[in-house]
N, CA, C, O and CB atoms as a CASP TS submission, in Angstrom:
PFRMAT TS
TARGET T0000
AUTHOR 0000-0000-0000
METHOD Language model
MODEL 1
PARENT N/A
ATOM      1  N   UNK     1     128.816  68.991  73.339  1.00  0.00           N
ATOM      2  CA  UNK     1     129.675  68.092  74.111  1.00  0.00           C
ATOM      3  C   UNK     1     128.904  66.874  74.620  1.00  0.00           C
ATOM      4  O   UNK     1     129.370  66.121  75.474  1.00  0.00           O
ATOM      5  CB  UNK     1     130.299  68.841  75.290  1.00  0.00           C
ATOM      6  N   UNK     2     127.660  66.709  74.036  1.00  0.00           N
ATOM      7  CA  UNK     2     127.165  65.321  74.254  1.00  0.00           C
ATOM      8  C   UNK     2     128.091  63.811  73.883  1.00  0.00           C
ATOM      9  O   UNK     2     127.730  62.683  74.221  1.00  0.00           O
ATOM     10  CB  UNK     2     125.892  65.338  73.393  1.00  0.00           C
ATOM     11  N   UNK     3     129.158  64.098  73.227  1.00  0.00           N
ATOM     12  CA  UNK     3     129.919  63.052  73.107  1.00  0.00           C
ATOM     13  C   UNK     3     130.216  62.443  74.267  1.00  0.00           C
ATOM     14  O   UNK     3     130.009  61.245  74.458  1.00  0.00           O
ATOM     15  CB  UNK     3     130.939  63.322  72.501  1.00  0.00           C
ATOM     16  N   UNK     4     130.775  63.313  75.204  1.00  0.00           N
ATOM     17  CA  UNK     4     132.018  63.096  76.205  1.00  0.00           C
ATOM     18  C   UNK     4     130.627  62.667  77.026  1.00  0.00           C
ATOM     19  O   UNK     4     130.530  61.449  77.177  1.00  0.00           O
ATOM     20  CB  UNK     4     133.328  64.611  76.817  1.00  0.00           C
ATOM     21  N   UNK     5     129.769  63.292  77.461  1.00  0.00           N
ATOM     22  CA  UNK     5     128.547  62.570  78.478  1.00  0.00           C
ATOM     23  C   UNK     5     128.691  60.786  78.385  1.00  0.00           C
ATOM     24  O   UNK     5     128.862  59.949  79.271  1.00  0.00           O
ATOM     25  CB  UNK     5     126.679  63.107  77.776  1.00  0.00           C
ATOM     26  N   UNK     6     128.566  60.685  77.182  1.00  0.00           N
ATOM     27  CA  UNK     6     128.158  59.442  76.196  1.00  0.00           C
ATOM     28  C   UNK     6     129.277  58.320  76.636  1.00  0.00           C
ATOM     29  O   UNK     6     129.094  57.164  77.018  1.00  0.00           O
ATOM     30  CB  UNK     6     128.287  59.881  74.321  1.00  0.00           C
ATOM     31  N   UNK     7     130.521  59.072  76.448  1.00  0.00           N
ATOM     32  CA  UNK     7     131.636  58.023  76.332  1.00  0.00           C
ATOM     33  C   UNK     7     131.897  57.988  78.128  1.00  0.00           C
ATOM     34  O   UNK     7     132.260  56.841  78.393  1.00  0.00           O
ATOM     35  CB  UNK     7     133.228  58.629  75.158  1.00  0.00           C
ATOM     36  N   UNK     8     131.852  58.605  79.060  1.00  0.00           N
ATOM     37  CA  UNK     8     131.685  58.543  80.186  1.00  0.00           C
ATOM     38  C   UNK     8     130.932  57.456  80.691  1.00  0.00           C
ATOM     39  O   UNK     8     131.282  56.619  81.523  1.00  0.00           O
ATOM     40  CB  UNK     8     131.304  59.539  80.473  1.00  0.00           C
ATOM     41  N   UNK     9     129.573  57.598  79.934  1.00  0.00           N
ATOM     42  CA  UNK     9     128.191  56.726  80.187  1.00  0.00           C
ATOM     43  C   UNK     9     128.982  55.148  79.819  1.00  0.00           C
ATOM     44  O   UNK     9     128.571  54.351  80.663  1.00  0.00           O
ATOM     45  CB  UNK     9     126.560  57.264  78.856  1.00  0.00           C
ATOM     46  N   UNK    10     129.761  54.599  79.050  1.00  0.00           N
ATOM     47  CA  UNK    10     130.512  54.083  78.247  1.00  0.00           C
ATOM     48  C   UNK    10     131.392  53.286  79.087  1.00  0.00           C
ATOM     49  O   UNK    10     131.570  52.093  79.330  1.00  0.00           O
ATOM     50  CB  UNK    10     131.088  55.000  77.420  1.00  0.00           C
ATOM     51  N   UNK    11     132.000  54.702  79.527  1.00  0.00           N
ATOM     52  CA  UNK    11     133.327  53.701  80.195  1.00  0.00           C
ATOM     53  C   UNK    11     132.967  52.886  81.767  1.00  0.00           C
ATOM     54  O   UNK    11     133.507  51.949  82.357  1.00  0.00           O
ATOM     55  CB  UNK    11     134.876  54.928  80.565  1.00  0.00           C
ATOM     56  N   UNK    12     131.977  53.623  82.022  1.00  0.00           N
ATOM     57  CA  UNK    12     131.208  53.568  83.661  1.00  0.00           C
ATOM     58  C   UNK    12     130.398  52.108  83.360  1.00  0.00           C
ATOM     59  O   UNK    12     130.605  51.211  84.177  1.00  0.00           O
ATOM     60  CB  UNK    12     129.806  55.234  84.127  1.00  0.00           C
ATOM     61  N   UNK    13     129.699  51.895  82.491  1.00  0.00           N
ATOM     62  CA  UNK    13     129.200  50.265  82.044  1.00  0.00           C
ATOM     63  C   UNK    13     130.150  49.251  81.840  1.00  0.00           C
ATOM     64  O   UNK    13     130.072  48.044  82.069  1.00  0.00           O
ATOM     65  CB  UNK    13     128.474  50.194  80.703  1.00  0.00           C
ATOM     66  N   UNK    14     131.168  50.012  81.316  1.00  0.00           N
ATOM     67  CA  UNK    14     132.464  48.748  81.208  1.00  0.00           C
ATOM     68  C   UNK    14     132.992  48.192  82.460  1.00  0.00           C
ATOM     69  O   UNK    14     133.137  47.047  82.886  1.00  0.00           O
ATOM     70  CB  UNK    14     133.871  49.310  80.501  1.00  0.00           C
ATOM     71  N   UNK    15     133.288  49.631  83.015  1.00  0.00           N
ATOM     72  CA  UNK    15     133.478  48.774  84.516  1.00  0.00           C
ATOM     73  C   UNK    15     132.830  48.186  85.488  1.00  0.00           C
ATOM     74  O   UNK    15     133.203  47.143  86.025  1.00  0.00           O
ATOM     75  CB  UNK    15     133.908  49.281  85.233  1.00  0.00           C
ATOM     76  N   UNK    16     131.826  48.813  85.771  1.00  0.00           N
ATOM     77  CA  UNK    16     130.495  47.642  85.968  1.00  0.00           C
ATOM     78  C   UNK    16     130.700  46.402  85.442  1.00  0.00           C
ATOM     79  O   UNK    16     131.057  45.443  86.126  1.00  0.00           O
ATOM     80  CB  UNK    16     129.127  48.032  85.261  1.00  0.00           C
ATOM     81  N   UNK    17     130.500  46.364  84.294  1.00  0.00           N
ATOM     82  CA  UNK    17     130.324  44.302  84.221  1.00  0.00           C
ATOM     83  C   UNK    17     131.347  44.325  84.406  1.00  0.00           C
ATOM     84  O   UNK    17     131.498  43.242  84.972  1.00  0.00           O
ATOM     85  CB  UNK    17     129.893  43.143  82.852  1.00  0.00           C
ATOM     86  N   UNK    18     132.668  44.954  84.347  1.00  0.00           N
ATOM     87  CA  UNK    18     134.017  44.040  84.129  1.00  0.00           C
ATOM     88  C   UNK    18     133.763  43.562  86.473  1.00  0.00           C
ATOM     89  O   UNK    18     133.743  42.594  87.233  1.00  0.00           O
ATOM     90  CB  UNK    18     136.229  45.590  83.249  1.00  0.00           C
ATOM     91  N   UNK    19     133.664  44.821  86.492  1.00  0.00           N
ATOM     92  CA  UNK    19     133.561  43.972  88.130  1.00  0.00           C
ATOM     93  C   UNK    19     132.498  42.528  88.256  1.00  0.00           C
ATOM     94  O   UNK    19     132.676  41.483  88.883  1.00  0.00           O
ATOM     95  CB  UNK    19     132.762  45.277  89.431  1.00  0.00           C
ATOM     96  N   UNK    20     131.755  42.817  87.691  1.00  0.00           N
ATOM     97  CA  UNK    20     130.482  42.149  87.860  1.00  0.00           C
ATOM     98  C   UNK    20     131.089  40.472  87.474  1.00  0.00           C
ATOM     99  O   UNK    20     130.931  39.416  88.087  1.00  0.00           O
ATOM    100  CB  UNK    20     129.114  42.904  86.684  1.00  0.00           C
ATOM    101  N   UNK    21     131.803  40.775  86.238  1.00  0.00           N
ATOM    102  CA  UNK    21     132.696  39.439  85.983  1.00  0.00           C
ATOM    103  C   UNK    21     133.333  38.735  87.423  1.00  0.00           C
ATOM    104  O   UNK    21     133.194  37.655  87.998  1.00  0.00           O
ATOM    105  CB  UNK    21     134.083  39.905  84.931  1.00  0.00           C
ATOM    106  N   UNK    22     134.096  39.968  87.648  1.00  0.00           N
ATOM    107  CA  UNK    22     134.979  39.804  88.920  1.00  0.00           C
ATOM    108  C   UNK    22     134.644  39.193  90.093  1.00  0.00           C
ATOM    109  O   UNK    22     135.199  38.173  90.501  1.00  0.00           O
ATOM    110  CB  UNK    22     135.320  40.892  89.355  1.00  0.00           C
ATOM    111  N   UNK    23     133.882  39.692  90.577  1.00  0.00           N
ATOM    112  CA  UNK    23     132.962  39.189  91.928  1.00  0.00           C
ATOM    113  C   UNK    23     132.501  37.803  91.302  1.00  0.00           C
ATOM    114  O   UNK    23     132.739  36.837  92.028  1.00  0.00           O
ATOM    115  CB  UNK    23     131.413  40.352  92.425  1.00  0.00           C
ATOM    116  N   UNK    24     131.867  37.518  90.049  1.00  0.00           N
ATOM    117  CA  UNK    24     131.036  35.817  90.401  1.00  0.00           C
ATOM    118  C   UNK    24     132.140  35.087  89.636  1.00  0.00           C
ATOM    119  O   UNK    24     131.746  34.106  89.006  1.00  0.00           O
ATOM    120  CB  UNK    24     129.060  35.389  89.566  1.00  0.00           C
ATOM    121  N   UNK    25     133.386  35.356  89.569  1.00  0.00           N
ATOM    122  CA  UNK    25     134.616  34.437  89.680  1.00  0.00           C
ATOM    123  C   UNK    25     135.019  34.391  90.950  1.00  0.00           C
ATOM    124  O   UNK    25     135.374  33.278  91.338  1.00  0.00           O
ATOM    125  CB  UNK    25     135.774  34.823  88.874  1.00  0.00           C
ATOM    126  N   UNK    26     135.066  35.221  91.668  1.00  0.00           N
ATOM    127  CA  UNK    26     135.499  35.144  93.011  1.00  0.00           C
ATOM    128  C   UNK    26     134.447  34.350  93.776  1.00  0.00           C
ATOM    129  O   UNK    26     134.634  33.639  94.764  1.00  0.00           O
ATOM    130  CB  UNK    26     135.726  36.545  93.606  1.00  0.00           C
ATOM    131  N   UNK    27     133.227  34.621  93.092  1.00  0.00           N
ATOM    132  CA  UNK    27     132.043  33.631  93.846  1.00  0.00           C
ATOM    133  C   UNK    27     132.154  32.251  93.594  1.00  0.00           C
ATOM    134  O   UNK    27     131.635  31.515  94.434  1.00  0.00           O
ATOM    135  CB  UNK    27     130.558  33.939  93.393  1.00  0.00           C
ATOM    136  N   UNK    28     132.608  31.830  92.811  1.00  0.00           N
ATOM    137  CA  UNK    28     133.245  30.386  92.278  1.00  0.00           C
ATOM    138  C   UNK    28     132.893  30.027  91.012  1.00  0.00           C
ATOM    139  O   UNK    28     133.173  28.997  90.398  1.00  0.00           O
ATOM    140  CB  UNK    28     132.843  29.180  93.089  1.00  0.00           C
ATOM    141  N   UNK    29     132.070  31.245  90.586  1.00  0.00           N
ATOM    142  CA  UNK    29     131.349  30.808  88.893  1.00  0.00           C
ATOM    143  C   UNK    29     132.346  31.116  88.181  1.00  0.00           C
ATOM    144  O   UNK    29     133.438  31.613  88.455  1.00  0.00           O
ATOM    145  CB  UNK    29     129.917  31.677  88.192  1.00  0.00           C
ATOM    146  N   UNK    30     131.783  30.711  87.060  1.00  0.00           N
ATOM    147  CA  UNK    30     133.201  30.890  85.574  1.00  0.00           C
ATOM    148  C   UNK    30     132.830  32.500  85.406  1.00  0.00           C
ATOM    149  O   UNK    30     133.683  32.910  84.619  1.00  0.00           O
ATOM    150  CB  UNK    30     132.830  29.659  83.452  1.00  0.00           C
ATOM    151  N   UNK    31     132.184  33.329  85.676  1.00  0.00           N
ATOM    152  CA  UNK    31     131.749  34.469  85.734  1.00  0.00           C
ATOM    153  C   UNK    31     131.424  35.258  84.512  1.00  0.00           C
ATOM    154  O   UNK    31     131.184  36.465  84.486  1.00  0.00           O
ATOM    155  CB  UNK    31     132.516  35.012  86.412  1.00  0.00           C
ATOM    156  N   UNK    32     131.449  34.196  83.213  1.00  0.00           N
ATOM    157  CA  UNK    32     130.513  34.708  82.070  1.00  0.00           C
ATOM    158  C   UNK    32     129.555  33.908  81.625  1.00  0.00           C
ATOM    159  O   UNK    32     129.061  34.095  80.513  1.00  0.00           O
ATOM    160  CB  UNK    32     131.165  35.037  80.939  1.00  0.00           C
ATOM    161  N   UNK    33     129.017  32.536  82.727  1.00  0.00           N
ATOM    162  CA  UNK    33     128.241  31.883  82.178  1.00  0.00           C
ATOM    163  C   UNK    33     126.781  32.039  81.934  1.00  0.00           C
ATOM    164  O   UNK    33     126.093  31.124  81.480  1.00  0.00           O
ATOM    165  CB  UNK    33     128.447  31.070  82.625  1.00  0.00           C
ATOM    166  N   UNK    34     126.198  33.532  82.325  1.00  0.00           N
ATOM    167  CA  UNK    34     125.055  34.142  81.971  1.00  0.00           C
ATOM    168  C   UNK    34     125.138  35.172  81.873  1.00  0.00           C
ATOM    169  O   UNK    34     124.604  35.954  82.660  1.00  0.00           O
ATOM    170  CB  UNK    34     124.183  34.013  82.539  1.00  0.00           C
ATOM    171  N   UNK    35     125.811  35.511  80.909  1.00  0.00           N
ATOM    172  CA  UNK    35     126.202  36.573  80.142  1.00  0.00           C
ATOM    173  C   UNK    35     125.748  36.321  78.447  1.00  0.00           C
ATOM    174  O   UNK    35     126.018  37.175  77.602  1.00  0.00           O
ATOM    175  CB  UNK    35     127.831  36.723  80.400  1.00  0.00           C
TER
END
């Protein structure tokens, strides 16, 4: 069942940057410009 660890590991990074986007648009940046 190392898959499901994996895809967990997966979905938990996605939401991370997707916030991470979030917050430095809210900070006033275009929030993928160092990305």
């Amino acid at each position: 069942m190392h898959n499901h660890h994996q895809f967990m590991e997966s979905e938990m990074l996605q939401m991370f940057t997707l916030v991470s986007h979030n917050c430095r648009k809210q900070a006033g940046g275009s929030g993928y410009s160092d990305w």
